[in-house]
C-alpha positions in Angstrom: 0.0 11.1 44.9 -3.2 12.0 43.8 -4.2 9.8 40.8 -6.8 12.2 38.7 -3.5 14.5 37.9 -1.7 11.8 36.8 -4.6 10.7 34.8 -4.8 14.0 33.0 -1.3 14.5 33.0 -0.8 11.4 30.1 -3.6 11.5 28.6 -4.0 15.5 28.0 -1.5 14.9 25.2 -3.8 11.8 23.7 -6.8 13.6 23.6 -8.8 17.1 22.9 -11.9 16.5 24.7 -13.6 17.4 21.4 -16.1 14.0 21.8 -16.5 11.9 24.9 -17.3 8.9 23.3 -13.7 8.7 20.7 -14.6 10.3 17.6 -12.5 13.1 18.5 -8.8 14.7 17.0 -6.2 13.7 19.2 -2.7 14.5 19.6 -1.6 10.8 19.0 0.0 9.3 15.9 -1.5 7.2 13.9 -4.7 8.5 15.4 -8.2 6.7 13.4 -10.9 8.3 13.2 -13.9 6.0 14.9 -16.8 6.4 13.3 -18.9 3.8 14.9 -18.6 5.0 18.3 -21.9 6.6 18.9 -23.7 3.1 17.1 -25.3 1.6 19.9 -23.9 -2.0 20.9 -20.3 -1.2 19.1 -18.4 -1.8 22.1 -20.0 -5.4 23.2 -19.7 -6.4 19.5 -16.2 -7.6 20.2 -14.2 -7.9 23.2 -10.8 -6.7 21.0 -9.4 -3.2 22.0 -7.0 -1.0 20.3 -4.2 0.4 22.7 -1.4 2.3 21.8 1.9 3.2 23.3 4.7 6.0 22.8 4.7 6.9 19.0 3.5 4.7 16.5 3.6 1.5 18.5 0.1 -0.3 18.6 -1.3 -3.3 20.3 -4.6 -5.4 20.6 -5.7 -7.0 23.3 -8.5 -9.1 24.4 -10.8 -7.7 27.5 -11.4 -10.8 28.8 -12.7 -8.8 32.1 -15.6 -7.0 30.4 -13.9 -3.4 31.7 -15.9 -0.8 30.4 -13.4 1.0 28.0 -13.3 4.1 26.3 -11.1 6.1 24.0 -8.6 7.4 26.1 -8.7 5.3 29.0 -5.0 4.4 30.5 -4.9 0.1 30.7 -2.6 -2.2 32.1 -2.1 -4.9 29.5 0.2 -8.2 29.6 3.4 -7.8 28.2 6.8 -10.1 27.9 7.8 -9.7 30.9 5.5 -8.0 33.4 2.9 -5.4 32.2 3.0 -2.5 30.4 1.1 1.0 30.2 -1.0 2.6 26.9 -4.3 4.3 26.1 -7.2 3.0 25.0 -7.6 4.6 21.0 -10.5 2.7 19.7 -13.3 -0.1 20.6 -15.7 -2.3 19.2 -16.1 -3.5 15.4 -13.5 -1.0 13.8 -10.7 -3.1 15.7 -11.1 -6.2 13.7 -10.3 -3.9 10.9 -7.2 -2.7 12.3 -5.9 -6.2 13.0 -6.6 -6.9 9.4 -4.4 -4.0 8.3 -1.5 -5.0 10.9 -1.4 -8.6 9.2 -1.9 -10.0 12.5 -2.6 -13.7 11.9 -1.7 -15.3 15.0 -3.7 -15.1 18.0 -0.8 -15.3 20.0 0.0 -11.2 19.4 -3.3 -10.4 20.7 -2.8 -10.3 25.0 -4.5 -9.1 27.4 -5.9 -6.5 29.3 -5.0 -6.9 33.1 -7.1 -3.8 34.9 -7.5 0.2 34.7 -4.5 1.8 35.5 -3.7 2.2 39.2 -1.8 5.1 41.3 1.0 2.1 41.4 1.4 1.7 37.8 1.3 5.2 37.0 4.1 6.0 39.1 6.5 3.1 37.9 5.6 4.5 34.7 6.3 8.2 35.4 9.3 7.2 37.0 10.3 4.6 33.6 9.8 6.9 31.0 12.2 10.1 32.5 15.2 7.5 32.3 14.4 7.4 28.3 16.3 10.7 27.0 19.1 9.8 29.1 19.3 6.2 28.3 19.1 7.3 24.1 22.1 9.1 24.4 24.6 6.7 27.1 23.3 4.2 24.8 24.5 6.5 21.8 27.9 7.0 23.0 28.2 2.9 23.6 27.4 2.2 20.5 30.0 4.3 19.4 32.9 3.3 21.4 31.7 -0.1 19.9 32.5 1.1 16.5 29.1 0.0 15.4 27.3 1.7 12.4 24.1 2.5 13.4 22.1 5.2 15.1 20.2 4.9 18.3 17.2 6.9 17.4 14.7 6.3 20.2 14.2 4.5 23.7 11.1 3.6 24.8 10.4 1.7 28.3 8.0 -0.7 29.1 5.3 0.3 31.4 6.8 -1.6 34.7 10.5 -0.4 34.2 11.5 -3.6 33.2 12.4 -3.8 29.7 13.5 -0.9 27.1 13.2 -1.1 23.0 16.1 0.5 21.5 14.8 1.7 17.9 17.9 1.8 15.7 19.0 2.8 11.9 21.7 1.0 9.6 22.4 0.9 6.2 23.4 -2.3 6.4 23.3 -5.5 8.5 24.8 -5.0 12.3 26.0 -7.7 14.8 24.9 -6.1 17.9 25.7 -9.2 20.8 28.0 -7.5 22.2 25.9 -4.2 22.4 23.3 -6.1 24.2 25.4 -7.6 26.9 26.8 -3.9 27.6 23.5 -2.5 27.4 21.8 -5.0 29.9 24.6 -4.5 32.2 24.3 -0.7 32.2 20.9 0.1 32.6 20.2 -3.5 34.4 16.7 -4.4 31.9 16.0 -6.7 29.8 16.9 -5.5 26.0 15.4 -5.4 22.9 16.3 -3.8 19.4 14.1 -3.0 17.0 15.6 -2.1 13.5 13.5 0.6 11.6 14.2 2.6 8.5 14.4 6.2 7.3 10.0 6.3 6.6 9.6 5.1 10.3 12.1 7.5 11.8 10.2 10.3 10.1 6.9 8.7 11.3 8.2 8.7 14.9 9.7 11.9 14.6 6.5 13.6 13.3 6.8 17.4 11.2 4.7 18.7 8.4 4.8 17.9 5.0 5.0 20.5 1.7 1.5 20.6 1.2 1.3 22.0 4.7 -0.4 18.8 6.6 1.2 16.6 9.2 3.1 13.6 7.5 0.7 10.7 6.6 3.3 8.1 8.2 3.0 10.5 11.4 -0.9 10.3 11.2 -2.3 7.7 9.8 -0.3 5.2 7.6 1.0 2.1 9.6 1.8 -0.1 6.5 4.7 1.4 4.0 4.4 0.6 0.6 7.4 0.5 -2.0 7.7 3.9 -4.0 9.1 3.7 -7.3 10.1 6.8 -10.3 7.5 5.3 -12.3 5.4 6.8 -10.4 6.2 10.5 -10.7 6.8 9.1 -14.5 2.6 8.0 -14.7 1.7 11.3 -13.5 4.1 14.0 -15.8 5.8 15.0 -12.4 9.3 16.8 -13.2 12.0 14.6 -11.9 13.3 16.6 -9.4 14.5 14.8 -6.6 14.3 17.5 -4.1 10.5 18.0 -5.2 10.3 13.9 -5.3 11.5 13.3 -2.1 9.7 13.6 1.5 11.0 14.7 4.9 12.6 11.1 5.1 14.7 11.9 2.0 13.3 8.9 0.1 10.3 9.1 -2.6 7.2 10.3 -1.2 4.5 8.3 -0.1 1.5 10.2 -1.8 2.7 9.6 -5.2 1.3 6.3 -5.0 -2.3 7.9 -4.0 -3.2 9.1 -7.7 -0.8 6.7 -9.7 -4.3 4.0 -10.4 -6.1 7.6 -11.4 -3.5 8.9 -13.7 -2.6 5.1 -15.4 -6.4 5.0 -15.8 -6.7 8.2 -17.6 -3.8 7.9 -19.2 -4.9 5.2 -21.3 -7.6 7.3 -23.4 -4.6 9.6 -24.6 -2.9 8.7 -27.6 1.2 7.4 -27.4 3.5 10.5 -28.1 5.4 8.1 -31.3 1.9 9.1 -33.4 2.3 11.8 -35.9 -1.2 13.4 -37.0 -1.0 14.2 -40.6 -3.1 17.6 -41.6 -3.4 19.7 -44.8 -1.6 22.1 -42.8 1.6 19.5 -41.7 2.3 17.4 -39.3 1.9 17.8 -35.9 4.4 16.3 -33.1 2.6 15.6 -29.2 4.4 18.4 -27.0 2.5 18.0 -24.0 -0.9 17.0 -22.2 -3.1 17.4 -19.0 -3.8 13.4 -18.8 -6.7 14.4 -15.9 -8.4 16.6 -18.0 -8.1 14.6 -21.1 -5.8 17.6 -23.5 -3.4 17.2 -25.7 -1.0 20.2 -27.2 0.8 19.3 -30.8 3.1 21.5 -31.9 4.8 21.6 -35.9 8.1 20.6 -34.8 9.3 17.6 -33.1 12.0 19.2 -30.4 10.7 22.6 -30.2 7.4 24.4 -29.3 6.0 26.0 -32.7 2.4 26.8 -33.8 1.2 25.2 -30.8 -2.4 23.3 -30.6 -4.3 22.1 -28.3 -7.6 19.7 -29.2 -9.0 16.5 -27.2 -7.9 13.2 -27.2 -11.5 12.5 -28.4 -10.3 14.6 -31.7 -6.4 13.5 -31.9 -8.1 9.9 -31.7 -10.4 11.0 -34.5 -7.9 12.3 -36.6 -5.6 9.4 -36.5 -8.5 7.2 -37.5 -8.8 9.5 -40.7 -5.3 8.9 -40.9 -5.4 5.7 -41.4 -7.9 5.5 -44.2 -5.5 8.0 -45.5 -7.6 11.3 -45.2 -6.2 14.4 -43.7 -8.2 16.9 -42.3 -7.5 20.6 -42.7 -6.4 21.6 -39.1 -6.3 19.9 -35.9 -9.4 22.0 -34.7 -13.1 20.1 -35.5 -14.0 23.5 -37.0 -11.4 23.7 -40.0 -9.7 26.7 -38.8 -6.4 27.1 -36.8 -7.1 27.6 -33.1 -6.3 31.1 -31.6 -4.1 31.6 -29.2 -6.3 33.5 -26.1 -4.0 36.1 -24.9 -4.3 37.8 -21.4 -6.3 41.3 -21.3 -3.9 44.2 -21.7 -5.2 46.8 -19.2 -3.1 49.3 -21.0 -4.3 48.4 -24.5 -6.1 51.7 -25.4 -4.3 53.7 -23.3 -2.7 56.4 -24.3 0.8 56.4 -22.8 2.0 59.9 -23.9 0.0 61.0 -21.1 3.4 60.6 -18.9 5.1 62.9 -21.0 2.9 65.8 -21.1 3.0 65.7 -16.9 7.0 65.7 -17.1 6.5 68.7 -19.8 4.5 70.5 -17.4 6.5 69.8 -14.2 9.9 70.6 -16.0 8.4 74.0 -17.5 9.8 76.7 -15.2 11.4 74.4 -13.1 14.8 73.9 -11.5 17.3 71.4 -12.1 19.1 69.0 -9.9 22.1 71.4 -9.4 19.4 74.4 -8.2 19.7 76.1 -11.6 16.9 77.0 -13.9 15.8 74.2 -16.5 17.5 74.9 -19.8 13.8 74.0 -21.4 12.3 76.7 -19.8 14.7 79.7 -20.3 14.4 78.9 -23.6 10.6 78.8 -23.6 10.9 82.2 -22.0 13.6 83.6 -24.8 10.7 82.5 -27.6 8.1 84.6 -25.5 10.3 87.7 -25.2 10.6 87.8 -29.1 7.7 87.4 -30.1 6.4 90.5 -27.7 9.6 92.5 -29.6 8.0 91.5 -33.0 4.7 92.6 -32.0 5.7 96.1 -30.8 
């Protein structure tokens, strides 16, 4: 077997080829962007390597052999039992960073790296991760005849052939013994279930969001954070829950990105309970653009009438003029109520008469529908003949 296409063949799906040295777009999940990889001495900062495996699985490992890695190399590295197989995704002082993010406290999760991959290892892998799609679904059909609620989403294999993760999805808590001891006796490894939820499942899964880029769990987020309504609530987002929820059917994860923003800005704008008293009424908060710091007011409290729209800086000001029991004459700085800007009318000065003069012309003389003469221009013609009677 020759080993350079079975080099290419995995790792053509990891990596583009845009940069040799791992700064590159790749076709992995959770792919991060290194940005230190050109920086001379990087790599022999640290001897910690980032490798990652089928989806969004990710390990570090120590290189305690000084091999000279580099994004997109295919490793051997210890695993419980035996060895398994990944690519190298990223080397040097960014990796510390990663372990930070993964909570990793013990040094106990961070293995080893045994060697480069050999022709030996890339077959047992070849040969390990074909069983996968037909494993999922005997597994599937077990856990059914069990009667067990839960759904067998993914099977991934361990490098050597020697142990499988069975990724699974319940609602609620699931005594799978028995499912084990049927498992191990079926497919003859050693077994090990991994309970994820519905943002994983997406993340594994992979598609493309609304705003027309991959999902973030698919790309780059490896830590889920809670997602509450007060979040769509902070930012004046309708409450729609198909518009609220992601590809995962729960809340979506970027309403947290611009929640700190819009609570920030939101704090200059005044509460909507604070009537501003003018000469000309008082005015009731309808609405406001919290990011751009604008606030409409409108006469009555439920419904939209003589609308207005001023600055917080000015709704503040007239509130403090409120208090010292002063009322100013309008809501605008200026004095005088605010005009409503109106679209340009292309048609405004037209003269749309124009239409009726062509139908005049094309009807005069002309046919009806039913291949008879127009009755408006016989009787044009009956004036004509007449008037050339009262003439002679």
């Amino acid at each position: 077997m020759d080993f350079k296409n079975l080099n290419y063949e995995i790792s053509r799906s990891t990596d583009r080829g845009l940069c040799r040295k791992g700064c590159s777009r790749q076709d992995k999940q959770l792919n991060t962007y290194d940005y230190l990889a050109d920086v001379p001495g990087n790599v022999e900062s640290t001897d910690l390597v980032e490798v990652q495996f089928k989806n969004t699985r990710k390990g570090y490992y120590h290189n305690i052999n000084n091999l000279d890695l580099k994004k997109g190399d295919i490793v051997a590295v210890e695993a419980n039992p035996g060895h398994d197989i990944g690519v190298v995704t990223m080397t040097g002082q960014l990796v510390k960073l990663q372990i930070k993010k993964a909570n990793l406290k013990s040094e106990a999760d961070i293995k080893r790296i045994y060697r480069l991959a050999k022709v030996v290892d890339m077959e047992k892998y070849k040969e390990a991760k074909s069983r996968e799609h037909e494993t999922m679904i005997k597994s599937r059909k077990i856990a059914k005849d069990l009667g067990l609620d839960m759904k067998i989403g993914d099977v991934e294999y361990q490098g050597d052939g020697n142990k499988a993760i069975f990724y699974y999805i319940a609602d609620e808590r699931v005594d799978f013994r028995q499912l084990i001891k049927v498992l191990a006796e079926e497919f003859r490894v050693r077994i090990e279930m991994k309970q994820i939820g519905a943002r994983q499942e997406a993340g594994r899964i992979g598609g493309t969001g609304p705003c027309g880029r991959e999902l973030c769990c698919a790309t780059w987020m490896k830590n889920f954070v809670s997602v509450g309504t007060n979040a769509a609530r902070v930012q004046d987002i309708s409450p729609n829950p198909q518009k609220l929820a992601g590809m995962c059917a729960k809340l979506k994860c970027c309403l947290n990105y611009e929640t700190d923003t819009y609570v920030e800005a939101s704090r200059h704008i005044p509460s909507k309970e604070i009537i501003l008293q003018t000469a000309d009424g008082d005015y009731y908060q309808f609405k406001s653009d919290i990011l751009a710091g604008l606030i409409t007011y409108s006469t009555d409290k439920n419904t939209p009438a003589n609308l207005e729209t001023i600055s917080s800086l000015r709704a503040k000001q007239i509130i403090e003029m409120n208090k010292r029991g002063e009322k100013p004459l309008s809501l605008t700085e200026d004095g005088n109520r605010q005009q409503n800007e109106r679209s340009a009318d292309l048609l405004a000065d037209a003269d749309i008469s124009r239409f009726d003069k062509s139908r005049r012309n094309r009807n005069r003389g002309g046919r009806n529908r039913n291949g008879g003469r127009n009755s408006q221009g016989r009787h044009n013609r009956q004036n004509q003949n007449d008037n050339e009677r009262d003439d002679k």
